[in-house]
N, C-alpha and C positions, 0 to 999 in steps of 0.2 A: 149860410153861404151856399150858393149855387153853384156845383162845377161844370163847368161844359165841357167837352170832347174838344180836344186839337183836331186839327185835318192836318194829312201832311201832303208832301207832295215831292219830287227827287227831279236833279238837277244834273243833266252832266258836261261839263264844258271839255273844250276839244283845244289841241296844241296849238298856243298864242294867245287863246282869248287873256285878258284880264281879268283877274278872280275878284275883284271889289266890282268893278265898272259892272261886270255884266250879274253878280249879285243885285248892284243898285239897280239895274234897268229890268230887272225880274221885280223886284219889288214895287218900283214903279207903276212898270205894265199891267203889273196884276191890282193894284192901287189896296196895295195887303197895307193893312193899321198895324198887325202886331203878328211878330213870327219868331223865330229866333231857328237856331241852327243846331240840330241834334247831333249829324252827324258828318264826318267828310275825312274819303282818303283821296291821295293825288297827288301827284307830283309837279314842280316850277323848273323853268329856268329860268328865274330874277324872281326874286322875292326884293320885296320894297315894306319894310318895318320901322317902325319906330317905339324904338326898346323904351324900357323905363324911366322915365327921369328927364328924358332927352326931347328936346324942342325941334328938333329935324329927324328925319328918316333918313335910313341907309339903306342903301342900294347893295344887294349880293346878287353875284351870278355866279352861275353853276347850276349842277343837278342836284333838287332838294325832294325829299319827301314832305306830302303834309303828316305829319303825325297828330294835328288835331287843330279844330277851327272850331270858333266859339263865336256867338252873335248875337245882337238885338236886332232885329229889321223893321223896319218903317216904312212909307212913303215918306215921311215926315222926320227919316233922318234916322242910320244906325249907326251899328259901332261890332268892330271885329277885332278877335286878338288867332293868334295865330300862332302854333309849334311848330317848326320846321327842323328837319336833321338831315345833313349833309352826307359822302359817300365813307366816308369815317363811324358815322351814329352820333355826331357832335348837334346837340340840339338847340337850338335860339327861338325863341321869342318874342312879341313884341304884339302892338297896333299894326292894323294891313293898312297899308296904305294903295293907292295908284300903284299898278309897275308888277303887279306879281303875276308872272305871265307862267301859262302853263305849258307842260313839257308833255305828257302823253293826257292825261286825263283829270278832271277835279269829279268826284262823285259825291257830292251832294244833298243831304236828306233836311228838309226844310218841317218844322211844324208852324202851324199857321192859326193862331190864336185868337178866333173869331170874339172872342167876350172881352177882347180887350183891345186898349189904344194906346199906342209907343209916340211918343215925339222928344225933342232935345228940345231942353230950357237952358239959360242960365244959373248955374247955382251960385250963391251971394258965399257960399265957401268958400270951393275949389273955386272961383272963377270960369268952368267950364262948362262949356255943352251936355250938360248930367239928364237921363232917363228920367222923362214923367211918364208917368202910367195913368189911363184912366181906363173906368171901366165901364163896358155893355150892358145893360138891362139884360138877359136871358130871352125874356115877350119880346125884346125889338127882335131877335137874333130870325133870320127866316130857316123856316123848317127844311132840311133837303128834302124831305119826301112832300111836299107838298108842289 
């Protein structure tokens, strides 16, 4: 097995943006195959989740901490869960949905998985949108110093 080096790269979004929307359109622009999210502090006023088990998302307002954000990133389709804790230290969870708008800052730190390829299939399990993974050759991979 060949390991390749991540690249990473840091994010900072500003009060209002959408934290799914403007993740998606960074993945997008940048037309990244496979990344995922190492790290991120930050705070919301609307968080929009959809807890465990449950087929709709809720909508909170107020002032929230991220206390942690977790991700696959795609062109081709991710997936984010999210800790939030309220001005109490009451923490929730859930799927990010649309609507999680931010309050001073989201920071960011992105790794970027050149040797690899994220897309959503259907799984004949779960019924859902489940993580294929496929992989880079290393030789196609171009050299940075070249």
């Amino acid at each position: 097995m060949h390991i390749t080096p991540i690249h990473t790269t840091a994010l900072r979004l500003h009060p209002q943006q959408d934290l799914k929307a403007e993740l998606e359109a960074f993945v997008q622009t940048q037309g990244i195959e496979a990344a995922c999210i190492i790290t991120c502090v930050g705070s919301l006023t609307q968080a929009a989740v959809r807890f465990a088990g449950q087929a709709d998302g809720t909508l909170l307002e107020g002032k929230f901490e991220i206390v942690s954000l977790a991700g696959v990133m795609s062109r081709h389709g991710s997936h984010y869960h999210m800790a939030i804790a309220d001005s109490t230290g009451r923490t929730l969870g859930g799927h990010v949905m649309p609507g999680c708008l931010i309050y001073t800052t989201a920071e960011i730190i992105i790794g970027i998985l050149p040797h690899l390829s994220f897309w959503r299939e259907p799984d004949p399990i779960t019924t859902y949108q489940e993580l294929a993974i496929g992989f880079i050759d290393p030789k196609d991979l171009i050299d940075p110093k070249e």
